[in-house]
N, CA and C of each residue as an Amber inpcrd file, in Angstrom:
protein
   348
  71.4420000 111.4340000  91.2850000  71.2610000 110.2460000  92.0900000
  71.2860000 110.5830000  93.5850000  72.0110000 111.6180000  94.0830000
  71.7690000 111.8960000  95.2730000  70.6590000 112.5580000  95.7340000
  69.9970000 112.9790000  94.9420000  68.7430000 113.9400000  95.3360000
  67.9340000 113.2320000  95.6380000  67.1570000 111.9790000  94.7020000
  66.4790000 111.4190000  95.1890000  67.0760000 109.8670000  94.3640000
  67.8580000 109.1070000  94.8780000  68.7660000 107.6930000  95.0360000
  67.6300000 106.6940000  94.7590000  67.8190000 105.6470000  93.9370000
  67.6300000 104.4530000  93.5980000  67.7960000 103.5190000  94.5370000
  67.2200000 102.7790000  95.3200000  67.4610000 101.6610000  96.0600000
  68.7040000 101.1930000  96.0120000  69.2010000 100.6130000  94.6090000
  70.5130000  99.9530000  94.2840000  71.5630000 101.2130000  94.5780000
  71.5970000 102.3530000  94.4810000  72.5340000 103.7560000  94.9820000
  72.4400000 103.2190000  96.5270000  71.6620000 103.9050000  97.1230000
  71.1940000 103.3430000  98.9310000  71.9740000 101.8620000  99.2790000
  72.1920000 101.2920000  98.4870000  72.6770000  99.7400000  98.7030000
  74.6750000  99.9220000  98.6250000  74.9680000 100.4800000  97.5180000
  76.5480000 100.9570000  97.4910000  76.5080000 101.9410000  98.7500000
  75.8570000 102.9580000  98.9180000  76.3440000 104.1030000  99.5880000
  76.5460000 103.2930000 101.1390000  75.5520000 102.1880000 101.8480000
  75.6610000 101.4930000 102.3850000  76.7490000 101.1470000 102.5480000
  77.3260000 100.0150000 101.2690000  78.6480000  98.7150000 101.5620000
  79.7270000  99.8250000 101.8540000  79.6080000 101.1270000 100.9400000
  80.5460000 101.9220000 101.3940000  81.1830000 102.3490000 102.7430000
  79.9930000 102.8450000 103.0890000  80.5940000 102.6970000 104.7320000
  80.8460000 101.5150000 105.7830000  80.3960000 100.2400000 105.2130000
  80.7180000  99.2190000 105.9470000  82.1810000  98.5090000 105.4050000
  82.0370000  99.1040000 104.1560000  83.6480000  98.2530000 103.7880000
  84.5600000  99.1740000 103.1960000  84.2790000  99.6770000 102.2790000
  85.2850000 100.6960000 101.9520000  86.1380000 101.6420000 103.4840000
  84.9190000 102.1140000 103.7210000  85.6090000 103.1820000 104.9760000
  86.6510000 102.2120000 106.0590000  86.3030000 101.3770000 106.2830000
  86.9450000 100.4370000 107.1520000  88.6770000 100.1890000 107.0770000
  88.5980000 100.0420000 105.2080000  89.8230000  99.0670000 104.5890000
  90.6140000 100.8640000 104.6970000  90.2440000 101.8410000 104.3650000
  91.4110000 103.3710000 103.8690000  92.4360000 103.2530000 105.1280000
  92.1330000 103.6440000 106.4290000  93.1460000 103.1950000 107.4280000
  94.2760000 102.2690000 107.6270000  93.5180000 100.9470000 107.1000000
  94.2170000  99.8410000 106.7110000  95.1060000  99.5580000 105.7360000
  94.6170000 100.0460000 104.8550000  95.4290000 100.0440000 103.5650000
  96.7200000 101.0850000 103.8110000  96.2750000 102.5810000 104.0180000
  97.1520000 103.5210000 104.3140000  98.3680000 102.8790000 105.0650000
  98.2150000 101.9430000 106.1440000  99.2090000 101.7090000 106.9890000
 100.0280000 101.2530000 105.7890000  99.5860000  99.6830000 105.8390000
  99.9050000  98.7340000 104.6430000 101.1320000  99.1430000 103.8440000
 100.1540000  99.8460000 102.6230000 101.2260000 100.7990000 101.9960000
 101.9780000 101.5800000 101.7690000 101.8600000 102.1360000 102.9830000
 102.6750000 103.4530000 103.3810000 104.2550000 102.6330000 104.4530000
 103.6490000 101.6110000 105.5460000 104.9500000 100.6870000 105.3740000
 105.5470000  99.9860000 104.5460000 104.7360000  99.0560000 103.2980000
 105.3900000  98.8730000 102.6560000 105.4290000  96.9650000 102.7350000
 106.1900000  96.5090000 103.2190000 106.3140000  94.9120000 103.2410000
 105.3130000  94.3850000 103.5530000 103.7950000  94.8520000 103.8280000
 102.4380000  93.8820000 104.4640000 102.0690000  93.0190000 103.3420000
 102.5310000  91.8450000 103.2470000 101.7330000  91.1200000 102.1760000
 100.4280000  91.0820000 102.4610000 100.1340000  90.8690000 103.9180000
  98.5490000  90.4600000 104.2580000  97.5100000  91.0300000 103.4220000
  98.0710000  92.6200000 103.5610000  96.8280000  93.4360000 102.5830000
  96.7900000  93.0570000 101.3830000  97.1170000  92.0320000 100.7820000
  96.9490000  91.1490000  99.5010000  94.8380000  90.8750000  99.3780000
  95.0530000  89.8240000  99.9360000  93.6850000  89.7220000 100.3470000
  92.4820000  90.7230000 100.3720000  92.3490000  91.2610000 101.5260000
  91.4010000  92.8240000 101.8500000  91.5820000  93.1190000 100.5230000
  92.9190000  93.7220000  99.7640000  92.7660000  94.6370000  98.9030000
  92.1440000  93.7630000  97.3540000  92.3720000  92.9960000  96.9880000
  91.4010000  92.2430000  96.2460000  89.4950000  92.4140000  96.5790000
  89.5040000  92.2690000  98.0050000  88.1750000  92.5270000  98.1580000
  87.8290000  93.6170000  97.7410000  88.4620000  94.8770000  98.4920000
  87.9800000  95.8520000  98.2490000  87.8460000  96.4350000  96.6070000
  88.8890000  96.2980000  96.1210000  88.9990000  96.8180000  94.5690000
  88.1610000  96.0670000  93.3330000  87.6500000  94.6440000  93.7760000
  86.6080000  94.0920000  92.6500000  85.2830000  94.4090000  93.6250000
  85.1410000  94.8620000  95.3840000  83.8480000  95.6300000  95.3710000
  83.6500000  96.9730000  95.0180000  84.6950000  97.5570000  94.8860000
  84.2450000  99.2990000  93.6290000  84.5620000  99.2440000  92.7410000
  84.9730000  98.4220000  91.7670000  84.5960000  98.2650000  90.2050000
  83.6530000  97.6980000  89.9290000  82.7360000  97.0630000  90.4290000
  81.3860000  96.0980000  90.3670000  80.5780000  96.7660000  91.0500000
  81.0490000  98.2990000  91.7620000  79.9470000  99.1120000  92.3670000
  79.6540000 100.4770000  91.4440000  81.0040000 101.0450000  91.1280000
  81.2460000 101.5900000  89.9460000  80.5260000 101.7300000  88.4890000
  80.3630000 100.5510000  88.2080000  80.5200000  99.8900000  86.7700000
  78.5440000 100.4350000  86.2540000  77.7120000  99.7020000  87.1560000
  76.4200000 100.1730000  87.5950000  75.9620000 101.7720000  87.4480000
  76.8220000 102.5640000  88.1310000  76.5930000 104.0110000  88.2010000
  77.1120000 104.6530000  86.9940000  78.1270000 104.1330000  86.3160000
  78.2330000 104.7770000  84.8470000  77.1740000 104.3560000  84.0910000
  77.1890000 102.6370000  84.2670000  75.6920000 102.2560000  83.1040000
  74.4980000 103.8110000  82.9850000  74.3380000 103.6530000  84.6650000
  72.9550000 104.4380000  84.9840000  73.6250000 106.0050000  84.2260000
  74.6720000 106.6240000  84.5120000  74.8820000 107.5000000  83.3400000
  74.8610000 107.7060000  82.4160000  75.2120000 106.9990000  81.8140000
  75.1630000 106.7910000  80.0350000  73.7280000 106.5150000  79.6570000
  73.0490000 105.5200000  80.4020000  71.4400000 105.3150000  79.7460000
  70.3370000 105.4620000  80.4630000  70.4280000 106.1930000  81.4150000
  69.2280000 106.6340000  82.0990000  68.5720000 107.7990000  81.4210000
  67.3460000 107.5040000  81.2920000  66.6850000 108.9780000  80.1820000
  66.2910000 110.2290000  81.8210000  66.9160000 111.2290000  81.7390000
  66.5130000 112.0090000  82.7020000  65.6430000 113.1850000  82.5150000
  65.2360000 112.8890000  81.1060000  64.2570000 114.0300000  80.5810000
  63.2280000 114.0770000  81.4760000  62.4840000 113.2860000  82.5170000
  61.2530000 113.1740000  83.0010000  61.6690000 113.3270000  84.5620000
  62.8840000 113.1220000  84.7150000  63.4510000 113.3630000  86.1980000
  63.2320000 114.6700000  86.6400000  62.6620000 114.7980000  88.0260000
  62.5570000 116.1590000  88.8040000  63.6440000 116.6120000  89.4760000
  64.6330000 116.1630000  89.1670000  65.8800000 117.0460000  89.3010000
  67.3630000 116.7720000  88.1360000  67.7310000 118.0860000  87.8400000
  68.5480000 117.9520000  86.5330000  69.7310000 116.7360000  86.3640000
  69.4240000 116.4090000  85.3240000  70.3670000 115.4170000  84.6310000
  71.3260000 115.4860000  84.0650000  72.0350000 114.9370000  83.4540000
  72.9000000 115.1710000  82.2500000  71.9040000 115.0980000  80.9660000
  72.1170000 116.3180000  79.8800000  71.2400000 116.1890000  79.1330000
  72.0130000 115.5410000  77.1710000  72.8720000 115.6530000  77.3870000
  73.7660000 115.2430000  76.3320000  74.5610000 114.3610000  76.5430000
  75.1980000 113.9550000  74.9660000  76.2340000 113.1380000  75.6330000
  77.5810000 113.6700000  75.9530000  78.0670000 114.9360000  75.3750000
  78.7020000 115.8000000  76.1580000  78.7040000 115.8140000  77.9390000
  77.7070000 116.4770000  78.2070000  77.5920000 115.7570000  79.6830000
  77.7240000 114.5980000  80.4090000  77.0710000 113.8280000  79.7830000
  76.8850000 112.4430000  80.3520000  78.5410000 111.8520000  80.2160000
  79.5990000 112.1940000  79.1780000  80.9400000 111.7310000  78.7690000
  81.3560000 112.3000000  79.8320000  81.5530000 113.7910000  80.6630000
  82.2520000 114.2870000  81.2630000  81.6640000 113.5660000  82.5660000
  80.5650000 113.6480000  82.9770000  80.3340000 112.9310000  84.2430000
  81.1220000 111.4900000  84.5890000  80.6960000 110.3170000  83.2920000
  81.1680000 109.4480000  83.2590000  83.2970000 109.7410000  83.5220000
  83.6030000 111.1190000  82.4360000  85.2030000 111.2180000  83.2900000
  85.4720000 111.2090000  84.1420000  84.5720000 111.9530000  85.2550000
  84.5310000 112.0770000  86.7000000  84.8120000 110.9250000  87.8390000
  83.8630000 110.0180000  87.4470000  83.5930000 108.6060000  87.9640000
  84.5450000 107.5490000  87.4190000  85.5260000 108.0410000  86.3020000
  86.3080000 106.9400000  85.7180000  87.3270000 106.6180000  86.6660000
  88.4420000 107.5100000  87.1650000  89.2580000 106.9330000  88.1220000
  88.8160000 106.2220000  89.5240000  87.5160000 106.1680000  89.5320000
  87.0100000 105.3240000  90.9990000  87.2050000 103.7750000  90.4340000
  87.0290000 103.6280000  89.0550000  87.0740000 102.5780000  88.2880000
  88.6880000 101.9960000  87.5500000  89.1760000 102.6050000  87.4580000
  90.3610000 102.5700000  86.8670000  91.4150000 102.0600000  88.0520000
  91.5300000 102.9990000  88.7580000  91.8800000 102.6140000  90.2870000
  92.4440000 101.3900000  90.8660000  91.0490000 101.2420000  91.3030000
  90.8650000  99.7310000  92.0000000  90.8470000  98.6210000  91.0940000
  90.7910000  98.8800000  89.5390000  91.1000000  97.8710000  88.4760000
  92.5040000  97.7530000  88.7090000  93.3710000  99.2010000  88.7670000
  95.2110000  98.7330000  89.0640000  95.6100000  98.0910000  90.1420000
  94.5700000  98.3790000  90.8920000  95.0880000  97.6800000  91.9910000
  94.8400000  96.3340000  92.3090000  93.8930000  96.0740000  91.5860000
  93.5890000  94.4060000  91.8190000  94.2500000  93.4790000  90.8020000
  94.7580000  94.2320000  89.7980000  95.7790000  94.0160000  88.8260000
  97.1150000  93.8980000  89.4160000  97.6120000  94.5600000  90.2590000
  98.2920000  94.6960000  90.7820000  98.6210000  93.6960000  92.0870000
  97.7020000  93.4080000  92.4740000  97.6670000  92.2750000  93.9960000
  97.7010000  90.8650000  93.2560000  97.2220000  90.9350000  91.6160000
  96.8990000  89.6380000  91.1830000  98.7210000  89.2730000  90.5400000
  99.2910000  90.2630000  90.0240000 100.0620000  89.8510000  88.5950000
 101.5280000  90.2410000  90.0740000 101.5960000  90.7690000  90.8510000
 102.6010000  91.2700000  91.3300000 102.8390000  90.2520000  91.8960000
 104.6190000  90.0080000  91.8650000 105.0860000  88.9670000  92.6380000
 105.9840000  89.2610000  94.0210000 105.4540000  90.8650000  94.4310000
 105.8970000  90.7940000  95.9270000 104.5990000  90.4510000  96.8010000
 102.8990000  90.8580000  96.1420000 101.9040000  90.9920000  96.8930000
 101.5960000  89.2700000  97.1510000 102.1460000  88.4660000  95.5990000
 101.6660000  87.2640000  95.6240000 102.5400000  85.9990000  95.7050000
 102.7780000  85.3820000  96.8850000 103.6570000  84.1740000  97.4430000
 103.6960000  83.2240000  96.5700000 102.5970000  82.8950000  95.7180000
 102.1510000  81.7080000  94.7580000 103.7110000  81.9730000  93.5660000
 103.5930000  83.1870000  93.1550000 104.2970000  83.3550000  92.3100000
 105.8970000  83.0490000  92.2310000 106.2970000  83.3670000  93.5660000
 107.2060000  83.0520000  93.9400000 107.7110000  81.1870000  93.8940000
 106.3120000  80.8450000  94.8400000 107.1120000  79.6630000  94.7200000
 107.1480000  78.5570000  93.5590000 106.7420000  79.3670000  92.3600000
 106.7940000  78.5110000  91.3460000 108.2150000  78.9950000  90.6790000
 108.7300000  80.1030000  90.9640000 109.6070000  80.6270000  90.4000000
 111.1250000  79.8490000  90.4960000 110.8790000  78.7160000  91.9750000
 112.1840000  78.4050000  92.6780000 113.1340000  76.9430000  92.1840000
């Protein structure tokens, strides 16, 4: 996909640098202090936009026929499984973490105040 990229590739590699790159600084602070609820929010954004960016690029792994492609593919599903391993924690990830901003009751105030 990098050799010669799909429009819809060109379109992630894009949001990437407009949103992903933006939020790592941010987040780093965040979590690395520790008490920012704010990054509640952002981090919801960010983590359901790379699992929904993600999700696409395995499809295109698993069922893209690359027999006719001018540059090498995965030709098995041996391959195509290990690639797809590769790409799994970009997915897994930002699934914990939005799992995490949703179900956690320090990230989420709601929770709290039903608790009282």
């Amino acid at each position: 996909m990098m050799m010669d990229p799909p429009a819809w590739f060109k379109s992630f590699v894009f949001c990437e640098g407009l949103v992903q790159m933006p939020f790592f600084p941010v987040a780093a602070y965040a979590f690395f202090k520790g008490s920012c609820r704010w990054i509640r929010t952002p981090a919801i954004i960010y983590s359901t936009h790379v699992a929904t960016t993600v999700i696409p690029i395995i499809a295109h792994v698993l069922f893209q026929d690359f027999s006719s492609s001018k540059y090498p593919g995965p030709k098995t599903l041996q391959e195509r499984l290990t690639l797809v391993s590769i790409y799994a924690p970009y997915l897994l990830i930002p699934v914990m973490m939005l799992l995490t901003m949703l179900c956690s009751t320090h990230y989420n105030p709601e929770e709290k105040k039903k608790k009282k």
